[in-house]
Each structure stands twice: as structure tokens, then as C-alpha cells.
C-alpha positions in Angstrom: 11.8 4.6 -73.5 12.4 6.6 -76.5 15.7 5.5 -77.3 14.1 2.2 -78.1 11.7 3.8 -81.0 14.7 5.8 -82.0 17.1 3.0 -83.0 14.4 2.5 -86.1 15.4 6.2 -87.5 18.6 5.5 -88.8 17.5 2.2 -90.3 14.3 4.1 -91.8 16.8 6.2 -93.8 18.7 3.2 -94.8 16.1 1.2 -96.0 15.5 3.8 -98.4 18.8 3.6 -99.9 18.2 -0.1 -100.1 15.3 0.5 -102.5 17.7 0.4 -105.4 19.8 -2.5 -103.9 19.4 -6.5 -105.5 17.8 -8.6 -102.7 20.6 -9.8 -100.8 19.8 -12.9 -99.5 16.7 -15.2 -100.9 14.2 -16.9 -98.4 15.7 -20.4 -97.4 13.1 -23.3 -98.2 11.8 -24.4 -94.4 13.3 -27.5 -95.0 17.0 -25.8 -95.0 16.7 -24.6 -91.8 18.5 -25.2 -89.0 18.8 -24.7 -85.2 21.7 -22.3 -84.1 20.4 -21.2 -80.5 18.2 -22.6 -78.1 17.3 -19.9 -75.7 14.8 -21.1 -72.4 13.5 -23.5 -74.9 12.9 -20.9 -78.0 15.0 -22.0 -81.0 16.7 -19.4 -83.2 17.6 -21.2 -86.5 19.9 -20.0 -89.7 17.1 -18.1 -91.2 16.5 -16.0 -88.5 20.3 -15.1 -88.0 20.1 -14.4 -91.7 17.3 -12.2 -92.1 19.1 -10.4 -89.3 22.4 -10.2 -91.3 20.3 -8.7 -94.3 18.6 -5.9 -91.7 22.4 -4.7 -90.3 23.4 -4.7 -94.0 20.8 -2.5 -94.6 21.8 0.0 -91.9 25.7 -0.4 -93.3 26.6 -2.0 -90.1 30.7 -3.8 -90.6 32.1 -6.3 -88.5 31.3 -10.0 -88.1 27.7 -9.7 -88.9 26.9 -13.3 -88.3 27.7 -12.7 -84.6 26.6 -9.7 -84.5 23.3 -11.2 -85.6 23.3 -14.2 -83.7 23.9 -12.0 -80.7 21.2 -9.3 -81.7 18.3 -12.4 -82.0 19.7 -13.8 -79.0 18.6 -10.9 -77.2 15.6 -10.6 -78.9 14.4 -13.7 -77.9 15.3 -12.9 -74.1 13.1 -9.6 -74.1 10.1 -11.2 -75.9 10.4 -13.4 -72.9 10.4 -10.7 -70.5 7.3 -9.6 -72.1 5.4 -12.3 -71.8 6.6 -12.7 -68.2 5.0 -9.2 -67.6 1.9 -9.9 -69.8 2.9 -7.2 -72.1 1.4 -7.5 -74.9 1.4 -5.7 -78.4 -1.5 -5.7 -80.3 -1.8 -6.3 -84.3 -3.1 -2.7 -84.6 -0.9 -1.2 -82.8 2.0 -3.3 -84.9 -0.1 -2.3 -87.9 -0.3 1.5 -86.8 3.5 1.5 -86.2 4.3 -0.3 -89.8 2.5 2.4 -91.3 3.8 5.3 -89.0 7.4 3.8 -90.7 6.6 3.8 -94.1 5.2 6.8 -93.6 7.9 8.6 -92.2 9.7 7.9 -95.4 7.1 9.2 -97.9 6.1 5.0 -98.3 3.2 3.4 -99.0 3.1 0.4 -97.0 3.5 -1.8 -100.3 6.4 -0.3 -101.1 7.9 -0.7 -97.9 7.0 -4.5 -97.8 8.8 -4.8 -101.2 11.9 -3.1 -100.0 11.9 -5.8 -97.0 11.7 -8.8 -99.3 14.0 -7.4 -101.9 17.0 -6.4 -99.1 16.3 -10.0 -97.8 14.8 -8.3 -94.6 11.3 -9.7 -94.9 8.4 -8.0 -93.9 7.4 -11.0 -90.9 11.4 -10.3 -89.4 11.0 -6.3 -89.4 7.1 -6.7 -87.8 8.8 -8.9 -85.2 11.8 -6.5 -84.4 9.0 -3.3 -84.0 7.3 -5.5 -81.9 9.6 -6.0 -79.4 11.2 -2.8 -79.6 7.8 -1.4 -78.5 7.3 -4.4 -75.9 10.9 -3.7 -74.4 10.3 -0.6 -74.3 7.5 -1.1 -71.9 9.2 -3.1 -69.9 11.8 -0.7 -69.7 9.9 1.5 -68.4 8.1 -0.3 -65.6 11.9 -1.7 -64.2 12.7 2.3 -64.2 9.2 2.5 -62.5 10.5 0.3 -59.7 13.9 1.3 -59.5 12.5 5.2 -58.8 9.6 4.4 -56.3 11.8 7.6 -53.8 11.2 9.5 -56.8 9.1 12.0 -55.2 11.6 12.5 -52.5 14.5 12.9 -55.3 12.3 15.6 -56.5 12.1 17.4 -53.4 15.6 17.2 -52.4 16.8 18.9 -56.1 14.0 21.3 -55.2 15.5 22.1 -52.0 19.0 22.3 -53.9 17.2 25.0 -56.3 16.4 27.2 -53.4 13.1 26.0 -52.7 11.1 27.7 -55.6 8.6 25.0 -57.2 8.5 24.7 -60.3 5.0 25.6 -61.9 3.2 23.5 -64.9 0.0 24.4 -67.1 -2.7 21.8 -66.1 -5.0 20.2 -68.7 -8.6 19.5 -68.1 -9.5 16.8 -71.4 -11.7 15.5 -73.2 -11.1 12.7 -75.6 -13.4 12.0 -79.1 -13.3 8.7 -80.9 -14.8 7.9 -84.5 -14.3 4.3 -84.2 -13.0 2.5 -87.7 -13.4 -1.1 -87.4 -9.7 -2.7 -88.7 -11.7 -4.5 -91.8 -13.3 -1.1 -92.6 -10.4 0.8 -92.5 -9.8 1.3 -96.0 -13.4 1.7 -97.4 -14.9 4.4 -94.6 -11.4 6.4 -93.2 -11.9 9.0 -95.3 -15.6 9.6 -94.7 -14.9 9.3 -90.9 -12.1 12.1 -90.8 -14.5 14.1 -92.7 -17.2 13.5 -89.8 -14.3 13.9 -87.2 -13.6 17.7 -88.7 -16.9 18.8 -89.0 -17.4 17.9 -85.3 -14.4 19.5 -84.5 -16.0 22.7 -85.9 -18.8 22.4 -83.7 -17.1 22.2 -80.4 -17.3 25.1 -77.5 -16.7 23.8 -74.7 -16.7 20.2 -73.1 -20.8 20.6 -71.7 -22.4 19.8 -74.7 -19.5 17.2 -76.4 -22.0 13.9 -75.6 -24.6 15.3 -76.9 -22.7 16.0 -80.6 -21.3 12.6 -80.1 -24.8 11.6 -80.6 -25.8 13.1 -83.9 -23.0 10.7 -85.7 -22.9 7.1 -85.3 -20.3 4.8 -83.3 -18.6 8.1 -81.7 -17.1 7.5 -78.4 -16.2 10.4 -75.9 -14.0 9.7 -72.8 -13.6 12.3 -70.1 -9.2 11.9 -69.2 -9.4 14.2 -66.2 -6.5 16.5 -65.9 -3.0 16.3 -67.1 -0.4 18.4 -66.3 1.7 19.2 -69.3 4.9 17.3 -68.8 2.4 14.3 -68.9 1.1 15.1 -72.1 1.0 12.1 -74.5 4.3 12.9 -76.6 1.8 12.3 -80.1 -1.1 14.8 -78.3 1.3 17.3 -76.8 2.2 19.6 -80.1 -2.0 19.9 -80.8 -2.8 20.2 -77.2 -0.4 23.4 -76.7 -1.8 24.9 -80.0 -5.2 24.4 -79.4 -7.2 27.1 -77.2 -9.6 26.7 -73.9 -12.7 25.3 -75.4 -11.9 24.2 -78.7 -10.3 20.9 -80.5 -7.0 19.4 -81.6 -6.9 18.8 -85.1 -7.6 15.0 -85.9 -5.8 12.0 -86.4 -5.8 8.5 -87.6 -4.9 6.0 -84.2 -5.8 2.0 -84.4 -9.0 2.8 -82.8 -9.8 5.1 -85.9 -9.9 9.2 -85.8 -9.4 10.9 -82.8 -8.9 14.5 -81.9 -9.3 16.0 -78.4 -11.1 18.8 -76.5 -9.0 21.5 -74.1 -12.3 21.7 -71.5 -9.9 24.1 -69.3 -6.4 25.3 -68.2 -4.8 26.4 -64.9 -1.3 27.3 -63.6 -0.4 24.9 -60.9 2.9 25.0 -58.8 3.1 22.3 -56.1 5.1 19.0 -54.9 3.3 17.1 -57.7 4.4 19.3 -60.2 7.7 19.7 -58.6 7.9 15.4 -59.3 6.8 15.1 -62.7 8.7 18.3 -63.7 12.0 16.9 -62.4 11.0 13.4 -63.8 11.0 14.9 -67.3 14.3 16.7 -67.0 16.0 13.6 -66.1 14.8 11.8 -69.4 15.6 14.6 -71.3 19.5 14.8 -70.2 19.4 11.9 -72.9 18.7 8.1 -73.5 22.3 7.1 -71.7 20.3 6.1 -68.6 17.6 4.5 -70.5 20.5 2.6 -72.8 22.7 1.8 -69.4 18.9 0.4 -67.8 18.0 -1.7 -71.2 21.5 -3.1 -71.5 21.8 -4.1 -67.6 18.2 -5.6 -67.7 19.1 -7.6 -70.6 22.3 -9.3 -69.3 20.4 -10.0 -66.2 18.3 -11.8 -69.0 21.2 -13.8 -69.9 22.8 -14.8 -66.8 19.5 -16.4 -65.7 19.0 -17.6 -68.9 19.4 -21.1 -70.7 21.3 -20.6 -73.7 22.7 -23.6 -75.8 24.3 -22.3 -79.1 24.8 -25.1 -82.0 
């Protein structure tokens, strides 16, 4: 859900202003520590409450932030759980790609966001942990809204029938995905020579006949054939390139954990049916706003606590 992602926008922003601010609160020595929360078994000591503190201090939050905090990792505990009850996993890269998407965002290098971490008191290891289960959540989110919409189709239909019956129409993607694969301990050293590769092949393109073999005059290129997509569907980080990008021809290219990637528009068509009539509806629902996602996050998370085991200390 994108409200998820979203809560880290206002605390990008802040962060920034914390640049200039004197570290708030020091690292405690592991010996300090101490257990505050036991949650199914998962402790939650002083240290983590704190780092917390020093992360809703950075986005000016007021109130009792020591429960606020205490509350906050609470909760985080409870939806890590949930995702490893789903098997939803987050990989380093994709933690990695998001870190840098952040610092990014805020005209950062990714050193200079690690120091503004340590010096609010934040700490780069609390922050990783917080986008990684922000993304996980999200996830999960998204499969309960899965299962809770399975007469989605049928919902469709019915606010179709309420619109006089027209269906809706959608353009329908036929695409073709390239890959210039950048091994993670190479990423530094060969990026730049494999965008450079990745834009002259874009140059090349006409069509999606000939893209394998191109791939084959460059080393470790991958291309995957991703059927079609109707544009509602559109990856949100594709969908911008995709529209601009004409029958035949490439998106521009961009950095992903897997290392550049742009991708082909083989063909387009004008489709109107029940599918479309779904997936169209689908998106208008999520776009009246996050409240439904918010309202589904926070009633899947006190379900989390009522089954829980919580001992505070």
C-alpha cells in the first residue's frame, strides 16, 4: 500500500533539518541494555525504545514520546512477525535500493544520510529496520486486501451496472523487459559502463523481433518477455516511461537491484471488457485515498495484538 512508503516523506524532509542538529541521544554500551517488552517471545529493550524516541524527534513529533515509542516498536515487532508468518521476505538489495532511493530523494549521498542517522541518535541499523518492515507490511497489506476483495470482480460489475452499463476502456501493453545485470559487489566499479551499454542498446531497438538477438552482442544481458499489461497495472516506477515511450521503441533506463533496466513497448491496443472494467474500478478505489488502506493496516495490526503475547517490564 502506498500509504506505507508515504509515512517516510515527511520524515525525509525532517531528517534534513536534523542535519544541523547535535546527536541527540549516544549509542548505549550493550551491557546498559535492558528488556522493556517481550512480544511472542521477541524482546524490545531500552535502546530500541530510544532510537525510536530520537526518530519521532526527528519528525517533531510532541507528546509522551517514550510511549509513543514503546508503542510504535511494539507494533513493529508484531508485523515483522506477520511477515515471517507469510514468508515475506525483503531482500538486502532491495533494502539497499530503497536506502538509496531515500537519500536520494533528498539530494543525499548515502554517507551523508548514514551520518545524519548516527548524529540525530536515529542510527542507520534502526532506520534500515523501520524501511524494512514498512515495505514487508506493506505486502502483507496487500495480500489481506487481496483476500478480503476475492467478489471483486462482481463489485466491479455491479458499479458498472450503476454507470449505465458503458465499460470502461484501457490501453493494453504488449512488453518486453531488458536486464544489464550488475552483480551487488560490482556495483560501484562497472554501473556506469553498464548504463552506457544499456543506452546504446536502447538506441538500437525497433521492435521486440530482433531484442535477443542484440541482447547477444553484450555480455550478461537478460531479456524477459512480461506478456501484456493493461495500463492501470503498470508498475507505478515503469508507468511514467511506458506512456512516453512509442510502439517499438524503449523506456529510458534505470538503475534497479538487479542493475539497469529499461523496457520495450512491443505493441498497444484499446481494450474495453469485464477485465478492464475490474482492474479499472480496482484503481479508482485506491485512488479515493489511503483511509481504507490506513483503516485495513490498523485493524490487522490490533488483530496482531489481541492474539499476541505481550509482557511489558
Amino acid at each position: 500500500m502506498n500509504f506505507l512508503l508515504s509515512r517516510l516523506a515527511p520524515a525525509a524532509l525532517l531528517l534534513l533539518a536534523g542535519a544541523a542538529m547535535p546527536a541527540v541521544l549516544a549509542p548505549a554500551p550493550a551491557a546498559a541494555q535492558e528488556i522493556r517488552q517481550v512480544i511472542n517471545g521477541t524482546a524490545v529493550t531500552n535502546y530500541d525504545i530510544q532510537r525510536r524516541v530520537a526518530f519521532l524527534r526527528v519528525q517533531q513529533r510532541r507528546g509522551n514520546l517514550q510511549n509513543e515509542a514503546a508503542e510504535e516498536m511494539r507494533d513493529q515487532v508484531l508485523r515483522s512477525q506477520e511477515m515471517r508468518r507469510l514468508n515475506i521476505r525483503i531482500s538486502e538489495q532491495q533494502l539497499d535500493q530503497s536506502y538509496k532511493n531515500f537519500a536520494d530523494s533528498n539530494k543525499l549521498t548515502v554517507k551523508q544520510l548514514d551520518g545524519i542517522l548516527q548524529q540525530s541518535g536515529v542510527t542507520k541499523a534502526h532506520f534500515r529496520e523501520f524501511i524494512r518492515v514498512q515495505m514487508g507490511w506493506g505486502q502483507a497489506i496487500q495480500a489481506r486486501a487481496s483476500a478480503e476483495g476475492s467478489r471483486a470482480d462482481q463489485q466491479a460489475l455491479r458499479e458498472l451496472a450503476k454507470r449505465g452499463g458503458t465499460k470502461p476502456s484501457a490501453t493494453e501493453y504488449t512488453l518486453q523487459q531488458f536486464i544489464f545485470v550488475v552483480p551487488e559487489r560490482e556495483r560501484r566499479s562497472i554501473m556506469g559502463r553498464r548504463k552506457n551499454e544499456a543506452n546504446a542498446m536502447r538506441g538500437r531497438v525497433s521492435g521486440c523481433e530482433n531484442t535477443r538477438d542484440l541482447a547477444k552482442t553484450v555480455l550478461d544481458v537478460t531479456v524477459r518477455d512480461l506478456g501484456r499489461v493493461l495500463e492501470p497495472e503498470l508498475p507505478p516506477d515503469w508507468e511514467k516511461q511506458v506512456k512516453a515511450a512509442s510502439v517499438g521503441r524503449a523506456t529510458t533506463a534505470r538503475e534497479t537491484p538487479r542493475g539497469v533496466e529499461f523496457l520495450v513497448i512491443c505493441s498497444t491496443r484499446n481494450v474495453d471488457d469485464d477485465k478492464v472494467a475490474e482492474v479499472v474500478f480496482q484503481k479508482e478505489q485506491m485512488e479515493k485515498g489511503d483511509n481504507q488502506g490506513e483503516a485495513l493496516s490498523k485493524r490487522y495490526t490490533e488483530e496482531l495484538r489481541k492474539r499476541a503475547r505481550i509482557t511489558s517490564r
